[in-house]
C-alpha positions in Angstrom: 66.3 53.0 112.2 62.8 51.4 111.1 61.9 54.8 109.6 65.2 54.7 107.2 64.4 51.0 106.1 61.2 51.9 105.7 62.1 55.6 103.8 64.3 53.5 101.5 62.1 50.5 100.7 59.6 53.0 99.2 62.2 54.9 97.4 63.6 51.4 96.4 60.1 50.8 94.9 59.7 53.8 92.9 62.5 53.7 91.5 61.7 50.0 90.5 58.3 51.5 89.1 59.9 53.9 87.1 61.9 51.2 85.5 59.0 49.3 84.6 57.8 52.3 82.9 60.9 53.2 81.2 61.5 49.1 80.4 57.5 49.6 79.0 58.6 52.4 76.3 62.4 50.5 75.6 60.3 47.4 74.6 57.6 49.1 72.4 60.9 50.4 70.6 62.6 46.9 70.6 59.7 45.5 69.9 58.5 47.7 67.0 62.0 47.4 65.3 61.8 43.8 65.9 58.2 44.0 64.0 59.6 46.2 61.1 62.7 44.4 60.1 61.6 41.2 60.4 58.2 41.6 58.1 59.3 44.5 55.9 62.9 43.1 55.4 63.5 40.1 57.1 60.8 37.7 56.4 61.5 35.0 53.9 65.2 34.9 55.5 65.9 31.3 57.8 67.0 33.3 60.9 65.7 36.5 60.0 63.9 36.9 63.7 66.9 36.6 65.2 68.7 39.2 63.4 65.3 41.6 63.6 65.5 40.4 67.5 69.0 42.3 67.3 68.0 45.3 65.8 65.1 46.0 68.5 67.8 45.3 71.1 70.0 48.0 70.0 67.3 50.1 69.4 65.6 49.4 73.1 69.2 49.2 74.6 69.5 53.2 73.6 66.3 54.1 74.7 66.8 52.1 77.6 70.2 53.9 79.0 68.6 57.6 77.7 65.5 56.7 79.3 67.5 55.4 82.7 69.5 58.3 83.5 66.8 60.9 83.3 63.8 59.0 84.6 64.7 56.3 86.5 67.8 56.7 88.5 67.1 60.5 90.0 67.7 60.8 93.8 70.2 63.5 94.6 72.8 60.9 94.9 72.5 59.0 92.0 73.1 62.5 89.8 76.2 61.8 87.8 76.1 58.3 88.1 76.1 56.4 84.6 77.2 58.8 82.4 80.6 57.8 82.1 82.1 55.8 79.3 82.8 52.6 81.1 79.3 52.8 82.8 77.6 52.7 79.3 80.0 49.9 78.9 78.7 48.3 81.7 75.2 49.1 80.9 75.4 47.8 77.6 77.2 44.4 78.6 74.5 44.0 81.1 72.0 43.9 78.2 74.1 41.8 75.8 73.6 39.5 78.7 70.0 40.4 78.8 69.9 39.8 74.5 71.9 36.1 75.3 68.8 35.1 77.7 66.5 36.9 74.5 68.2 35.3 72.1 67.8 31.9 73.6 64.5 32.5 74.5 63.1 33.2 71.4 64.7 30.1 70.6 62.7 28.4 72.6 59.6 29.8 72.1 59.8 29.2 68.5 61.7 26.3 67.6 60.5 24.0 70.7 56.9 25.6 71.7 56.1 26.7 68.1 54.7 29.7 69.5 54.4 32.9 67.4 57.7 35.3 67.8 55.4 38.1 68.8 54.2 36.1 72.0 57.5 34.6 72.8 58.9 38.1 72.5 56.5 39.5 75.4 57.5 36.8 77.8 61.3 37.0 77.1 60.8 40.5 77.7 59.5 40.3 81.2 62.0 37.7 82.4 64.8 39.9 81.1 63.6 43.2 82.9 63.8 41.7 86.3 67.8 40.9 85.3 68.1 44.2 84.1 67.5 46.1 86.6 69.3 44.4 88.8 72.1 44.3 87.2 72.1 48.2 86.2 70.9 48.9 89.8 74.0 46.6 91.1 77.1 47.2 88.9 76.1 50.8 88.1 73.7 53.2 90.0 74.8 52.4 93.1 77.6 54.5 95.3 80.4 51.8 94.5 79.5 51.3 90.9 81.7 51.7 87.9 82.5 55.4 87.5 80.9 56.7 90.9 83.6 57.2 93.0 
């Protein structure tokens, strides 16, 4: 019995890892689009990084799920899990969530720190991961979650 706990607290972690890694690539694309649209389109606009901070979402949101189901999520079990429609629904609800908490983060950051966008963007981005994954790991890739049956 000790072995299993034990078995599946490493497995657990790993697969944690891996969605740290896979959170690491999503946010160089949210965070790159964020970057682009805001300085190269964006810029003299009132609330332009909030609607840049949209764009990277979308575009970290689809790396995100691509990167998920291939990388992160891979035990025997878990194959097949996700990849329905109302999973992605799920998935992308989660991280509309996750955008929310962004969203009013960056607020924050800005408007009551007066911190640079880029900086606030990196701690956002951290608190967000943790909620996530859970939440992914939770409502989704797990044997009860939407679309597993």
């Amino acid at each position: 019995m000790k072995t299993g706990v034990v078995a599946s607290a490493k497995i657990l972690a790993g697969e944690f890892l891996r969605y740290v890694i896979v959170g690491g690539i999503a946010f160089l694309a949210d965070f790159g689009t964020l970057v682009l649209v805001q300085e190269c389109f964006l810029k003299d606009w009132a609330l332009g990084v909030y609607i840049a901070t949209v764009f990277g979402f979308i575009v970290g949101l689809a790396v995100n799920y691509a990167l998920s189901l291939w990388f992160v999520f891979t035990q025997a079990k878990d194959k097949g899990k996700g990849r329905s429609f109302g999973a992605f629904l799920v998935f992308g609800i989660i991280g509309l969530l996750g955008l929310v908490l962004t969203e009013i983060g960056m607020w924050f950051g800005i408007e009551i720190l007066d911190w640079n966008y880029m900086i606030v963007k990196v701690f956002v981005t951290g608190a967000v991961l943790v909620w996530n994954y859970l939440g992914r790991k939770l409502l989704i890739f797990n044997d009860k979650g939407v679309g597993n049956k």
